[in-house]
N, C-alpha and C positions, 0 to 999 in steps of 0.2 A: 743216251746209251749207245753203246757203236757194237752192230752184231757182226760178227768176221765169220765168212764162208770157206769152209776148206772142205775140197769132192774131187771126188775123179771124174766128175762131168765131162769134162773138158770146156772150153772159151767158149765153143761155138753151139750151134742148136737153141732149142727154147728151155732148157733145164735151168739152167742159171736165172734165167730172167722171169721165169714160172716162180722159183724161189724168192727173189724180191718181190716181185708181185704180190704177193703172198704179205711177205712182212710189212711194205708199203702201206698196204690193206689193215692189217691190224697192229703198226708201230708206226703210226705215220710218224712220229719224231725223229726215230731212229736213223744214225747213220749206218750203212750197209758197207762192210769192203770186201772187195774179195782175197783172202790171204792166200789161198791154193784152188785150182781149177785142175790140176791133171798131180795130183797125190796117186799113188802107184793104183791101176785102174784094178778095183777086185782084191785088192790084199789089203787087208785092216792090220796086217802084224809091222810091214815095213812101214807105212802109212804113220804108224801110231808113234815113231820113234824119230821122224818127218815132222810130225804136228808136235811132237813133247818140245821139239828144240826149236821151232819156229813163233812162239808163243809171248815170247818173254818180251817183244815188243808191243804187244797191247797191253791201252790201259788199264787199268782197274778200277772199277768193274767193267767187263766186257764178257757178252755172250758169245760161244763161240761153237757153231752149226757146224757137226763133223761128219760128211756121212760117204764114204766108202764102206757098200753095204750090198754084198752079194747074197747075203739072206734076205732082202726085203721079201716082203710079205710071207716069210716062215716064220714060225715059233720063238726066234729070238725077238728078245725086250726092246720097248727104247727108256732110256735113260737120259735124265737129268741131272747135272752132277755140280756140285760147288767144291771149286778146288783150289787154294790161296786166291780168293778174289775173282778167280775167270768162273762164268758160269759154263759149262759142256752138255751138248745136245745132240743125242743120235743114236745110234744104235749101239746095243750092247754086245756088241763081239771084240773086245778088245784095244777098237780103237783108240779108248780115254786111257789104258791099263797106266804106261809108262808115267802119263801125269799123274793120276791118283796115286799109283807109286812114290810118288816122289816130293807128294804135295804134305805140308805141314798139316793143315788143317781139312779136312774133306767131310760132304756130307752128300747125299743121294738118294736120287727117288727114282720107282720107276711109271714109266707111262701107263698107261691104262692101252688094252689093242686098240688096235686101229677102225674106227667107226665103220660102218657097211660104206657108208659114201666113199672111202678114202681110196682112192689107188692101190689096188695090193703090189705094185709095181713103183710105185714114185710118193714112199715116205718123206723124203726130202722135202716136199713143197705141201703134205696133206696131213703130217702128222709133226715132223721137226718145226718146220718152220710155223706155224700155228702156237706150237710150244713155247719156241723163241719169241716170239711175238708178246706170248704173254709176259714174260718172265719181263721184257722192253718195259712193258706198262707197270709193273710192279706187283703184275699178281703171280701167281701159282700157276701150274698147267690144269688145268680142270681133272680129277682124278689121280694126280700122279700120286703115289705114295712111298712112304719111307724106306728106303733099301742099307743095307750094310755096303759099306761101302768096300770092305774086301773083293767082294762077290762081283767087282770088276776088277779086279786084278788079276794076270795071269799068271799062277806062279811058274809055269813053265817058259818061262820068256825071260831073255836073260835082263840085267839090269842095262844092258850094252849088246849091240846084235853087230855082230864083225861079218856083214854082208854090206854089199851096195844098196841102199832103199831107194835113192834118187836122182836122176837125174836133168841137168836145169838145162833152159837153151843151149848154152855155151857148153855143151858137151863133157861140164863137169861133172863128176861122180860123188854122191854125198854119199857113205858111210853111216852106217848107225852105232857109231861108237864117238862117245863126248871126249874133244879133247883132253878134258880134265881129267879123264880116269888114266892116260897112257904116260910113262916117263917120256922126258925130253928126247932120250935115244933112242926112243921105238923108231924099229923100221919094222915097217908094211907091204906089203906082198899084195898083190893085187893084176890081174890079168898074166901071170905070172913071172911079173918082174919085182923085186926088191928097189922099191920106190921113197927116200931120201925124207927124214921131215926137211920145210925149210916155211920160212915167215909167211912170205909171201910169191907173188909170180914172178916179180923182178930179180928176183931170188935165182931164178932158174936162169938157165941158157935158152932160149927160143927154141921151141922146139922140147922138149926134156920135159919129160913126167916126173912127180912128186906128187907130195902130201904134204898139208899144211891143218891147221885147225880154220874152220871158214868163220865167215861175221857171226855165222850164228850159234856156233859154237862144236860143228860135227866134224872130225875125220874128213878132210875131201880130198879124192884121187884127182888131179889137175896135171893140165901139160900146155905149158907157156905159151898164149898165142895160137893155140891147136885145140883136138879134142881128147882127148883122153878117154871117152866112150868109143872110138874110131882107133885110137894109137892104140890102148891094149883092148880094145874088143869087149868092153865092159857092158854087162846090161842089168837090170834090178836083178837078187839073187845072186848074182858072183859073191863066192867065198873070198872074204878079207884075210888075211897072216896078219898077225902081230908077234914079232920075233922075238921078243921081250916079255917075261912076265909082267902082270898087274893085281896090284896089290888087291886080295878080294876082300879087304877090309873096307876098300872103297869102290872098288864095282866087283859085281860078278859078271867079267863080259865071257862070251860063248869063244876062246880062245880058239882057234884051227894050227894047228902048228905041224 
């Protein structure tokens, strides 16, 4: 079974390596990877739209430990969730919404609190990843129980969020809008330039901002051989344009025009 880590930890420190620990401990089988270490730190809304479109390369079945989680140790749930095949563990504030949105088949439980011994501060490695672990081995979480699975969805979130969520080494801007909802002519507004779709980089002139659809399927603000976080000044949060209508038959994105 192969569990994928996706947090705003970040690379460095002992959180990451507390969390295998952990699964090592009660999945010794299990392969570990890390899919994200610096998911937008504190915000489970762009996060979630990050994690929906980064996903589609793990296998089936695969656990997949999500936890950007600025409630720890308040009153929000954790959840376990079955969603086309990927199992989802972590906290209930919306992180999962966009996948269970969009997932054929879903089912869900949720955790029972978190025990006196547990960290009220590091869910992640005392309450998830324990979780994860079980679910490795083929049991249940001890306690979790049956949940509706609407009751993680957000309806106030759009199907498609026309803001920047992310941003990667390379100074590229990822978008929370799937290619697949925009026509071919969309132009995109973004740091407030009127920014070209085109395939790819080589597409561009060195130097020259655009928009492309990336590998993994999202809107990315890009510029040739540069940054484009740097050339127009983009940071998570910048308002996206889409100049173009989209048909809300097939998304309902948060349009800014």
């Amino acid at each position: 079974m192969l569990i994928a880590l996706a947090t705003d930890f970040g690379s460095t420190g002992p959180y990451m390596g507390q969390m295998r620990a952990v699964l090592a401990q009660g999945a010794p089988g299990a392969m570990v990877i890390d899919l994200f270490t610096d998911l937008p730190a504190f915000q489970p809304k762009p996060s979630a739209y990050v994690l929906a479109a980064h996903v589609g390369v793990l296998p089936r079945p695969t656990i997949v430990v999500g936890v950007v989680d600025p409630g720890v140790g308040t009153d929000r749930a954790g959840v376990v969730v079955q969603a086309d095949g990927l199992w989802l563990v972590g906290p209930d504030n919306g992180l999962f919404a966009p996948l269970v949105r969009r997932a054929k088949e879903v089912r869900a439980w949720r955790l029972p609190e978190a025990s006196a011994s547990a960290s009220a501060c590091f869910h992640g490695r005392d309450v998830f990843a324990p979780a994860a672990a079980a679910l490795a081995q083929g049991r249940p979480p001890e306690g979790a129980e049956p949940l509706a699975p609407d009751v993680l969805d957000r309806v106030d979130w759009p199907d498609d969020l026309a803001e920047i969520v992310y941003l990667d080494g390379y100074g590229n801007a990822m978008t929370g809008l799937r290619g697949s909802t925009l026509p071919e002519g969309a132009l995109i507004r973004a740091g407030g330039r009127p920014l070209p779709r085109l395939r790819t980089f080589g597409d561009a002139p060195v130097g020259s901002a655009f928009h492309h659809v990336n590998s993994n399927g999202l809107i990315e603000v890009s510029v040739n051989q540069g940054r484009a976080v740097e050339v127009l000044g983009l940071t998570p949060g910048c308002p996206v344009e889409v100049s173009e209508g989209i048909d809300p038959v097939r998304s309902r994105v948060n349009k800014l025009l």
